[in-house]
Residue frames relative to the residue before (quaternion, step in Angstrom):
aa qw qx qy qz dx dy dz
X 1.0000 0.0000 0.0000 0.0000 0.00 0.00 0.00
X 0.2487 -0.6876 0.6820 -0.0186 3.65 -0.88 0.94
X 0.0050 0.7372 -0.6711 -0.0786 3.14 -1.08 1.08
X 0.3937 -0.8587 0.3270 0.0260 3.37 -0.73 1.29
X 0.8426 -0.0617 0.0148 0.5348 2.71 1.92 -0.92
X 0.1053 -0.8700 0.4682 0.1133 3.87 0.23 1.04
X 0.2263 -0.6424 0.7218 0.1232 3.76 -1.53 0.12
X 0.1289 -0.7020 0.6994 -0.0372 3.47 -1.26 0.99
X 0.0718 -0.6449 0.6840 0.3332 3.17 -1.35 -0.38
X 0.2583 -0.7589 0.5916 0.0861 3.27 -1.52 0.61
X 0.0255 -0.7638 0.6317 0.1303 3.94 -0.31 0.31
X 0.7689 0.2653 -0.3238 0.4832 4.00 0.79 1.03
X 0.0028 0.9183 -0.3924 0.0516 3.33 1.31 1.47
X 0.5501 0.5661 -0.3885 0.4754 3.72 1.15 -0.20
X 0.6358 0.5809 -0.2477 0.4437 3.44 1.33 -1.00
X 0.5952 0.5364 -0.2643 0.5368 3.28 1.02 -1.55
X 0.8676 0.3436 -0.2295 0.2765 3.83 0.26 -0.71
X 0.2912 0.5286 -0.3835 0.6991 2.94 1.93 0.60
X 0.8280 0.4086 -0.3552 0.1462 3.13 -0.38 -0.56
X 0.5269 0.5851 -0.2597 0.5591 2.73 2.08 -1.47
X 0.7871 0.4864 -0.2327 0.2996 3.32 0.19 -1.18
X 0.8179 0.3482 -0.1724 0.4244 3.49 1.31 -0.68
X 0.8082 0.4081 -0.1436 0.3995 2.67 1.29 -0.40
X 0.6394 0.3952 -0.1609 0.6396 3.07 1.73 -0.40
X 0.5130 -0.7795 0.3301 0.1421 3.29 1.08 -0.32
X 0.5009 0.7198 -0.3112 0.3664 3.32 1.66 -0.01
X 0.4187 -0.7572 0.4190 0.2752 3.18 -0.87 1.04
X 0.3492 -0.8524 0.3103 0.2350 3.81 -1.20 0.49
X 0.3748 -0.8185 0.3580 0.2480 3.56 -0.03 1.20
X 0.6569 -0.0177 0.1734 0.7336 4.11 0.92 -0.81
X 0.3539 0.7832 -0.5101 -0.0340 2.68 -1.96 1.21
X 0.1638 -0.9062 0.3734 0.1118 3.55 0.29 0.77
X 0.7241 -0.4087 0.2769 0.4815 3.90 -0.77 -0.51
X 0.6514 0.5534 -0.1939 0.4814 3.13 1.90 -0.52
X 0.8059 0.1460 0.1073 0.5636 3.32 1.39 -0.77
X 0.0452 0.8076 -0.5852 -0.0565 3.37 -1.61 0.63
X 0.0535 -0.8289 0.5567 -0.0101 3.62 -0.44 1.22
X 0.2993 -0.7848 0.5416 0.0330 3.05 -0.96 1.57
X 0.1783 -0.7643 0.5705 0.2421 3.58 -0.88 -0.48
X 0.3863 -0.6749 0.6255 -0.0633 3.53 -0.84 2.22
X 0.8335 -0.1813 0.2033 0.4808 3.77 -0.19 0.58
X 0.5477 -0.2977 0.3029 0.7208 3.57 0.02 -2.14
X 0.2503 0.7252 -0.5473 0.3345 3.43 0.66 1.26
X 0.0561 0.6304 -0.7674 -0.1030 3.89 -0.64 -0.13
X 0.0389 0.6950 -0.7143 0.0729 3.15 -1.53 1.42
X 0.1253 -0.8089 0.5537 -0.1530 2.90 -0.87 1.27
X 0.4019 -0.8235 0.4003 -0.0106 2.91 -0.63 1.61
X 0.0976 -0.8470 0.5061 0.1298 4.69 0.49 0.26
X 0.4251 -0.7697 0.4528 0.1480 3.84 -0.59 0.56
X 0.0649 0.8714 -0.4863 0.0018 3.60 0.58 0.89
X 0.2766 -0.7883 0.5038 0.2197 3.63 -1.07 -0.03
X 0.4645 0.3561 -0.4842 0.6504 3.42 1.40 1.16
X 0.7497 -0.3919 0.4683 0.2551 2.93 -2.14 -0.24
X 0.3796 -0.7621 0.5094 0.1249 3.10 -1.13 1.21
X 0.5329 -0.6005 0.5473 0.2364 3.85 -0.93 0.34
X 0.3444 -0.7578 0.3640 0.4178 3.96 0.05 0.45
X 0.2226 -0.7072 0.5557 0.3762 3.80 -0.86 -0.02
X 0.3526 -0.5554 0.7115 0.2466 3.09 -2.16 -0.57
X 0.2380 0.5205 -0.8044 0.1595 3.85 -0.88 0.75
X 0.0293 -0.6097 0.7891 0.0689 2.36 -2.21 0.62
X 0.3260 -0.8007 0.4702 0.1773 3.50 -1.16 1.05
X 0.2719 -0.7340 0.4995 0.3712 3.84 -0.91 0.53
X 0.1847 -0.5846 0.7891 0.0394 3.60 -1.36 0.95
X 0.8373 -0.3133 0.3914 0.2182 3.40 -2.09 0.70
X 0.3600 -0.6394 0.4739 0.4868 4.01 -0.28 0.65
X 0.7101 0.5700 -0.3226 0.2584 3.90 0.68 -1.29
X 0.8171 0.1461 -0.0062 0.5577 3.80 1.25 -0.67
X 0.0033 0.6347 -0.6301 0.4473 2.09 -0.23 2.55
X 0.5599 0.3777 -0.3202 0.6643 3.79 1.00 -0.16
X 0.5121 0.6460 -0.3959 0.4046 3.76 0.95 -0.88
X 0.8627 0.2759 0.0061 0.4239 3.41 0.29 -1.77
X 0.4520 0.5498 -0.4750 0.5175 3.21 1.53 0.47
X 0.8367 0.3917 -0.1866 0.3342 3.55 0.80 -0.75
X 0.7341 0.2830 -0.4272 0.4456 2.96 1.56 -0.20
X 0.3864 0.5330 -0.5403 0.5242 4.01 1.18 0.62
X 0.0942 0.7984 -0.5848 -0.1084 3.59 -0.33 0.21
X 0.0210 0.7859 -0.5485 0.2847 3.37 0.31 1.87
X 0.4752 -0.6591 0.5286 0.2456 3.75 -1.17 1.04
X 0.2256 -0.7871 0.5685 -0.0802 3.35 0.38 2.24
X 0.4448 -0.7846 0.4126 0.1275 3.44 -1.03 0.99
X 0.6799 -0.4512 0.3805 0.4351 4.00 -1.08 0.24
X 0.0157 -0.7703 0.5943 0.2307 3.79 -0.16 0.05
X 0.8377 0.0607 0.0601 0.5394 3.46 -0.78 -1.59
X 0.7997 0.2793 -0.1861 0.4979 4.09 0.49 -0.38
X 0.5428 -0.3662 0.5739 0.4918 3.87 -0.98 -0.60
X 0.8489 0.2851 -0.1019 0.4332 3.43 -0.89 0.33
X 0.7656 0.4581 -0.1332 0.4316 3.49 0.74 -0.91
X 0.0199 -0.9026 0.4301 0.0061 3.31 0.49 1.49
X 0.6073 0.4356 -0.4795 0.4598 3.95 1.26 0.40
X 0.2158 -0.7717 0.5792 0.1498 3.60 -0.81 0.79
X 0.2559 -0.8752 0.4091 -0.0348 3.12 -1.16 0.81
X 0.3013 -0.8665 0.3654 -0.1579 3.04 0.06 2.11
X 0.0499 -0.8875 0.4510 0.0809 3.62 1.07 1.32
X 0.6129 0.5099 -0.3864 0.4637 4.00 0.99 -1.16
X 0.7506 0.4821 -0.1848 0.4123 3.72 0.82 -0.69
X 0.4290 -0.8140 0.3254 0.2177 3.10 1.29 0.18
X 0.6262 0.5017 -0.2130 0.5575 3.16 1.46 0.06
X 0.3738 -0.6263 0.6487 0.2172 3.56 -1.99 0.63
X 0.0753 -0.7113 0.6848 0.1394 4.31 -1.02 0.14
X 0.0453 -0.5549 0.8001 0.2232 3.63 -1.68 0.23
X 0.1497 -0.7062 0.6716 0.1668 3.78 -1.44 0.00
X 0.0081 -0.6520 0.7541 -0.0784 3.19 -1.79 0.60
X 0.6342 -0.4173 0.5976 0.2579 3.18 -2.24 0.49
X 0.1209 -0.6584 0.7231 0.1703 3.14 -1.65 0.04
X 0.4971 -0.6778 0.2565 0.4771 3.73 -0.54 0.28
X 0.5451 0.4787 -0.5331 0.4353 3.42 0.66 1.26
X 0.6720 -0.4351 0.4563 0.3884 3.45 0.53 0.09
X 0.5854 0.4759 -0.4865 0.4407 3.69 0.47 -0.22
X 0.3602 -0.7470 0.5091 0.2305 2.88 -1.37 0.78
X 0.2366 -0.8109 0.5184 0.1331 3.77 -0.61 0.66
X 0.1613 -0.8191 0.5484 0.0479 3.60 -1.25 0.55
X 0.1690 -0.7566 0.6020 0.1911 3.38 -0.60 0.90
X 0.1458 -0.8490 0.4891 -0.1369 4.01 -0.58 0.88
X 0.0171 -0.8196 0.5712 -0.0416 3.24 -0.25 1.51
X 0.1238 -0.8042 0.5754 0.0826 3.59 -0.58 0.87
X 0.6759 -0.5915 0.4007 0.1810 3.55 -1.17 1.12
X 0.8629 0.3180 -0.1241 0.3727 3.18 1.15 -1.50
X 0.7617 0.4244 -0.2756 0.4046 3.14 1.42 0.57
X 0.5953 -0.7547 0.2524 0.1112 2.94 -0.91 1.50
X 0.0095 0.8426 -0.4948 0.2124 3.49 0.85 1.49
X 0.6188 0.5885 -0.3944 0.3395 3.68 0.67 -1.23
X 0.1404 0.7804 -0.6064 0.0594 3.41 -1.08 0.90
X 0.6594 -0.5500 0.3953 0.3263 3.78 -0.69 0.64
X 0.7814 0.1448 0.0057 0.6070 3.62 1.22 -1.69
X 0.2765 0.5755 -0.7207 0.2702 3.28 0.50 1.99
X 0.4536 -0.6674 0.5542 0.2043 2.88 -1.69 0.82
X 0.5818 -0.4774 0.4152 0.5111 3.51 -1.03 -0.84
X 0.5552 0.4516 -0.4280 0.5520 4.06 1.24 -0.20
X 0.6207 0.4535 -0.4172 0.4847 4.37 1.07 0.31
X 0.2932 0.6467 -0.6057 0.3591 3.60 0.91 0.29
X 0.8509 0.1979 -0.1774 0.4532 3.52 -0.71 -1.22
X 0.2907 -0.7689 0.5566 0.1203 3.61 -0.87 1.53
X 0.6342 -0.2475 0.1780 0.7105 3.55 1.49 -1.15
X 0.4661 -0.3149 0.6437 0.5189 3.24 -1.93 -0.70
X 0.1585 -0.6523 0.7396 -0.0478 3.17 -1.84 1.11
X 0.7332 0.0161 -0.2119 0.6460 3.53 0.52 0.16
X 0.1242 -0.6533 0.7425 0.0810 2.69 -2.39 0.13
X 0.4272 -0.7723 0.4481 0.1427 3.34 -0.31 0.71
X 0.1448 0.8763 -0.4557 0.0588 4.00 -0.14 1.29
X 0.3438 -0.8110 0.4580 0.1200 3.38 -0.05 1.29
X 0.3400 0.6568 -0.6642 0.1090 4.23 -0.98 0.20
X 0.6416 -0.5576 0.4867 0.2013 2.80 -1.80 0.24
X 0.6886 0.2681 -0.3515 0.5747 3.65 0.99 0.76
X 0.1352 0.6934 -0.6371 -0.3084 4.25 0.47 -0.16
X 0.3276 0.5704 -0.6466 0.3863 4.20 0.77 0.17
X 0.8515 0.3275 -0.2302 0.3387 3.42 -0.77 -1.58
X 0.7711 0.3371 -0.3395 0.4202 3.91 0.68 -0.83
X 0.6062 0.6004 -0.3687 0.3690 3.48 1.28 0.71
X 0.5191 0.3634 -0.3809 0.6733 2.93 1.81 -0.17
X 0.6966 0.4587 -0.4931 0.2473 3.62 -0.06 0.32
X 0.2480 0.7485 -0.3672 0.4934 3.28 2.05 -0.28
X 0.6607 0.2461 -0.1046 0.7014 3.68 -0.45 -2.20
X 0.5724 0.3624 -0.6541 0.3365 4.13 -0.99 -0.02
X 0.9019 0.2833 0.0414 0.3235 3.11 -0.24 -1.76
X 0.7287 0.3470 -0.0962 0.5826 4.06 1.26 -0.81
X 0.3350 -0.7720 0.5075 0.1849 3.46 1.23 -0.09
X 0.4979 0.5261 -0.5702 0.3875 3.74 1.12 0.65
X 0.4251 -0.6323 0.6441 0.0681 3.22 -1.47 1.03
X 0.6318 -0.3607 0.5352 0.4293 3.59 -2.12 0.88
X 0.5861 -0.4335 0.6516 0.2097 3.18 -2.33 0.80
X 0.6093 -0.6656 0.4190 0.1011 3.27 -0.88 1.29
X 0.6599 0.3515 -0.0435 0.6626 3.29 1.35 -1.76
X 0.7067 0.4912 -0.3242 0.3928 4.05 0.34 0.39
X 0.4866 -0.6359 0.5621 0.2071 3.16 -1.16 0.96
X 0.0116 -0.8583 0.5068 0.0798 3.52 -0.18 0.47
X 0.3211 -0.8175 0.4764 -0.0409 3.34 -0.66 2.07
X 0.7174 -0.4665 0.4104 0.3153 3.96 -1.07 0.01
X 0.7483 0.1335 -0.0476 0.6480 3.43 1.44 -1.10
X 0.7480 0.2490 -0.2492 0.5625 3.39 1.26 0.93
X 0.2253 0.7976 -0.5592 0.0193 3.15 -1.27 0.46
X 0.4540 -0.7347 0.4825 0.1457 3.84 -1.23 0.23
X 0.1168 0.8916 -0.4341 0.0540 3.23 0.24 0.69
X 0.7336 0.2510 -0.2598 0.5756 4.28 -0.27 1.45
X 0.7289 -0.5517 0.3317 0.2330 3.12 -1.13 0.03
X 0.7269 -0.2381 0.3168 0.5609 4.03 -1.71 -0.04
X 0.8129 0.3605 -0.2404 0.3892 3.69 0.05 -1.45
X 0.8149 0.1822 -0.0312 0.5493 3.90 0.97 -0.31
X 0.2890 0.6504 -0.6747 0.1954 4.02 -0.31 0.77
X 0.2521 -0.6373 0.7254 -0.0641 2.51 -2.28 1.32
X 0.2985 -0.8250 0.4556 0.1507 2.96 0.34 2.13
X 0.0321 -0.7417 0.6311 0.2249 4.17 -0.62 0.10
X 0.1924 0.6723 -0.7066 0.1085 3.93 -1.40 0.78
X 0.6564 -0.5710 0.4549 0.1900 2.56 -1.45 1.66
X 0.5581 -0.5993 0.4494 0.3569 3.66 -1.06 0.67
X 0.8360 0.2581 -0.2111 0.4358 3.58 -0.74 0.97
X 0.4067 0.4606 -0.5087 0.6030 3.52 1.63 0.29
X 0.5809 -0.5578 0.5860 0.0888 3.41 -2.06 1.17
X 0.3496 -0.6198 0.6331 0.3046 3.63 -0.70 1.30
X 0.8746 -0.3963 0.2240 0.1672 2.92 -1.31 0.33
X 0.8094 0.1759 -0.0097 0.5602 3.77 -0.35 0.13
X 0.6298 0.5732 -0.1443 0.5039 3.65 1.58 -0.99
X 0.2130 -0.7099 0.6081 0.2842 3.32 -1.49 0.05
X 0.2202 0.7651 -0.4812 0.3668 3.52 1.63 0.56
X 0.5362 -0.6968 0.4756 0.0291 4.37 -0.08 0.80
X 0.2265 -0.7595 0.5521 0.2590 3.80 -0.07 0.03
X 0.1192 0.8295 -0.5457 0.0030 3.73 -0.15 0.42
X 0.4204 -0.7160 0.4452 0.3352 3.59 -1.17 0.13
X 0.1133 -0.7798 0.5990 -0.1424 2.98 -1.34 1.44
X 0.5714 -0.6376 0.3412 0.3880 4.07 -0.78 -0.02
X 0.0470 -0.8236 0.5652 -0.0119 3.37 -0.57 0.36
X 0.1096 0.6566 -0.7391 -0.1032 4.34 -0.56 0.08
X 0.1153 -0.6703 0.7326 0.0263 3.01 -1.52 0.81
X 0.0146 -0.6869 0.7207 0.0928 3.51 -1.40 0.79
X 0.1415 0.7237 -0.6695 0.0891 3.84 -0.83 1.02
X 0.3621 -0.6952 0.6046 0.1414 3.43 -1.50 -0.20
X 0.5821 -0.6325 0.3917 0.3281 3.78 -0.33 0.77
X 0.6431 -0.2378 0.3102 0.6586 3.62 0.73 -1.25
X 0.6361 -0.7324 0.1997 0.1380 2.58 -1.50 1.95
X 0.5669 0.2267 -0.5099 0.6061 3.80 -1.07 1.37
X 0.5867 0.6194 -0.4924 0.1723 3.89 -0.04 -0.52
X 0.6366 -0.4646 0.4078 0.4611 3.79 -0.86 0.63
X 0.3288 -0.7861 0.4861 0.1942 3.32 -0.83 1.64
X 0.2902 -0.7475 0.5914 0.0849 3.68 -0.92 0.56
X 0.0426 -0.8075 0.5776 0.1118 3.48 -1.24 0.72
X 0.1476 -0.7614 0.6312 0.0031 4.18 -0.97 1.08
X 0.2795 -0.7220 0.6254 -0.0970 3.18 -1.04 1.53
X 0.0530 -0.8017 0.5938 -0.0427 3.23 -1.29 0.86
X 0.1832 -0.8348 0.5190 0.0102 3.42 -0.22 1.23
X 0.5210 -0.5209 0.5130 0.4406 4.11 -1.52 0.70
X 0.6593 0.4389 -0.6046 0.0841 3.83 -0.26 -0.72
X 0.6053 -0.4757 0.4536 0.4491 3.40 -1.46 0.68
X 0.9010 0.0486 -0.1738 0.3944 3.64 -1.97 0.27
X 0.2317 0.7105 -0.6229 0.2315 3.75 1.21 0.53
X 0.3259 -0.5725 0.6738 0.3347 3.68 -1.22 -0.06
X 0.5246 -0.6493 0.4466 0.3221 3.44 -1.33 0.61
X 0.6832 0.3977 -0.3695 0.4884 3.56 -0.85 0.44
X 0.6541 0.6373 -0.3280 0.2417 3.71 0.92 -1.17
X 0.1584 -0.8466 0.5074 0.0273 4.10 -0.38 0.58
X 0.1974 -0.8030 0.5268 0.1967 3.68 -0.07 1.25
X 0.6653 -0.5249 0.4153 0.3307 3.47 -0.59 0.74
X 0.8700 -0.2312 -0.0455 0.4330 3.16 -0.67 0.91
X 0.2745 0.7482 -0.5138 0.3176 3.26 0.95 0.85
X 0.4533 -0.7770 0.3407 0.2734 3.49 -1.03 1.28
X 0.6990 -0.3772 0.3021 0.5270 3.94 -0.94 -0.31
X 0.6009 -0.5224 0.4104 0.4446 3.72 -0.82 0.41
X 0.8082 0.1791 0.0859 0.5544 3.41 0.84 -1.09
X 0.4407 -0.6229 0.5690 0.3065 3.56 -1.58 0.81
X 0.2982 -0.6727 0.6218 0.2681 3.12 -1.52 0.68
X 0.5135 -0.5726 0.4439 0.4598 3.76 -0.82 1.26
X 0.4693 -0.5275 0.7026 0.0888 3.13 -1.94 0.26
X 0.3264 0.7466 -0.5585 0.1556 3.68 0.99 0.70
């Protein structure tokens, strides 16, 4: 699964573009007072200006299995504790894969993620071939039972192969595309940072050329994901800058 295109909301868009832009380094595809769309590999991310508070997210980007110590050193971001004190890569042996994390200046928590089973490594990668895409997102509700069977009901995406799949967690698609599910109030990982509901549009495709698809996620408590009350307004105002 390939996600092609995400929406956020942000309520510190001057920050957010600093942050992306300087610190992460991503180039910017369209932007206005209202909006800011980067570009994650074959990711578009896109960033929405809100004037309330935002819920935190979870993405995590895939980078080459070999340079992960690489992009720790040349991002020089205030990488978190993972599995030990001190030890800020975590290791993830059923998954096949290695993660550092960090903040962004919203609060979301970000992941850099090298995965074993894909075949990134190339002699003539630069430093602008680091970020392959966003491979996860992070979706919070109050059943991850019920909005996982609506996933395989309605999107035909299927449980992570390489995951244990828990009551207040679950994995759902593949290395190149996961939708991380956690029950609202279970801790993202490694973090005391909660899972809460927040908005999200997603536009991805199953496998590549396939008939692109788009999944929404809304704040209202025990909503299912994707679901849309009739004429019911956005969660949030977009500022009027």
């Amino acid at each position: 699964m390939r996600f092609l295109d995400i929406e956020l909301y942000t309520a510190d868009p001057a920050g957010t573009r600093a942050f992306y832009t300087q610190q992460l380094g991503l180039p910017i595809v369209a932007e206005s007072s209202d909006y800011l769309t980067l570009q994650v590999g074959w990711t578009r991310l896109t960033f929405r200006a809100v004037t309330e508070s935002v819920a935190p997210y979870h993405l995590a980007i895939n980078v080459p299995s070999g340079t992960l110590e690489v992009c720790m050193h040349w991002y020089q971001l205030d990488y978190i504790d993972t599995q030990a004190p001190g030890q800020t890569i975590a290791e993830f042996p059923s998954w096949r894969a290695r993660s550092t994390y960090f903040y962004d200046n919203n609060g979301n928590l970000l992941e850099f993620i090298a995965r074993n089973d894909l075949s990134l490594d190339s002699p003539n990668l630069t430093l602008g071939d680091l970020f392959q895409c966003i491979s996860e997102i992070g979706i919070a509700t109050e059943c991850v039972s019920e909005t996982a069977r609506q996933l395989i009901q309605r999107f035909g995406i299927g449980p992570f192969a390489k995951s244990v799949q828990l009551p207040d967690f679950m994995a759902m698609g593949d290395d190149n595309g996961l939708l991380i599910l956690s029950k609202v109030g279970r801790n993202w990982l490694f973090t005391d940072t909660p899972a809460a509901l927040n908005y999200c549009r997603i536009k991805f495709e199953r496998t590549p050329g396939c008939q692109l698809q788009t999944l929404l996620g809304y704040d209202i408590n025990q909503m299912p994901i994707g679901y849309q009350v009739p004429n019911r307004p956005k969660p949030y105002t977009l500022s009027a800058l």
